[in-house]
C-alpha positions, 0 to 999 in steps of 0.5 A: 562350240563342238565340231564333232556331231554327237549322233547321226540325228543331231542338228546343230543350232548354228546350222537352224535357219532362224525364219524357216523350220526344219523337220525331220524324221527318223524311222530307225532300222531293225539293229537300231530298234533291237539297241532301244529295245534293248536300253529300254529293257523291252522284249520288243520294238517296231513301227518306230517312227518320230517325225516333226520339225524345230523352229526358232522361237524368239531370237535365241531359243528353239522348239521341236514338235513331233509326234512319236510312233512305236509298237512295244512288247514287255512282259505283263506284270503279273503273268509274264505273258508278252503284252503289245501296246501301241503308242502315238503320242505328241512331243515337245523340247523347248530349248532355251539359251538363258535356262538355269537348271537348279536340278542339283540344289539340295531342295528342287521343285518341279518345274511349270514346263517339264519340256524346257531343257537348256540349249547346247550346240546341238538339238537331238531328234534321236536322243528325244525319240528314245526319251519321249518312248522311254516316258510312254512305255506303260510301266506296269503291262497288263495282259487282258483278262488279267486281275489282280487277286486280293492277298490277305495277310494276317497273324495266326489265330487273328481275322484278315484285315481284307478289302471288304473290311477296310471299307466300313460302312460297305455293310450300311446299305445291308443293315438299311435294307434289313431295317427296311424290309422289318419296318412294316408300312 
């Protein structure tokens, strides 16, 4: 197994105490959030705080439970203006000795428990922060106020295809309330 800790976060696993869990908590300082901004292609980050604990699950496998915190700034999808988003969200690794990870074979299908990962020598809070923040960063920001307006696409000298249209029987209700109101009682 290896000696040399891969990160200052790392526990390793032959270290765990099998009866007792052991917590952690990172709350990374301002050159290490600007790295993960910088990673995570965010113009900024702060109030990061991941803590939890890992315990032994059966005789030769392992689960962490945390709950993540951050602050995060990106650009809003469509104005560019800077948008905030807080997350907190829940996080959960379950490392299991015997898991066989078939992710290389031609064809794969997703897995029951996207939490589980294989067991090495080393369980890394910090490596989970950055993955777990990385998966809650919203993808497509969005200032508020801001809507998408409708673009319209067509050939010269041909009609729109436009939402209004793709949506058939929208003008039902019209023709019904027309018939209506030419029905005498």
């Amino acid at each position: 197994m290896a000696k040399t800790r891969p990160s200052g976060t790392a526990l390793r696993v032959s270290d765990l105490a099998q009866n007792a869990s052991t917590g952690f908590e990172i709350v990374p300082d301002r050159d290490a959030m600007d790295a993960m901004a910088n990673v995570l292609g965010l113009s900024g980050l702060r109030k990061v705080r991941f803590e939890g604990d890992v315990r032994a699950r059966g005789d030769a496998d392992w689960i962490l439970t945390g709950t993540l915190g951050a602050t995060v700034t990106q650009p809003c999808g469509v104005t560019l203006e800077p948008v905030t988003t807080r997350i907190d969200v829940p996080v959960r690794r379950v490392y299991l000795r015997d898991h066989v990870d078939d992710s290389d074979a031609p064809e794969t299908e997703m897995p029951e428990d996207d939490a589980v990962e294989r067991l090495g020598a080393w369980i890394d809070p910090g490596a989970v922060l950055i993955e777990a923040l990385s998966l809650a960063v919203p993808d497509y920001p969005r200032a508020p106020d801001v809507t998408l307006g409708e673009t319209v696409l067509t050939e010269p000298g041909k009609a729109a295809l436009t939402d209004e249209a793709m949506r058939p029987f929208a003008g039902l209700a019209d023709l019904r309330a027309t018939l209506d109101k030419d029905t005498p009682d």
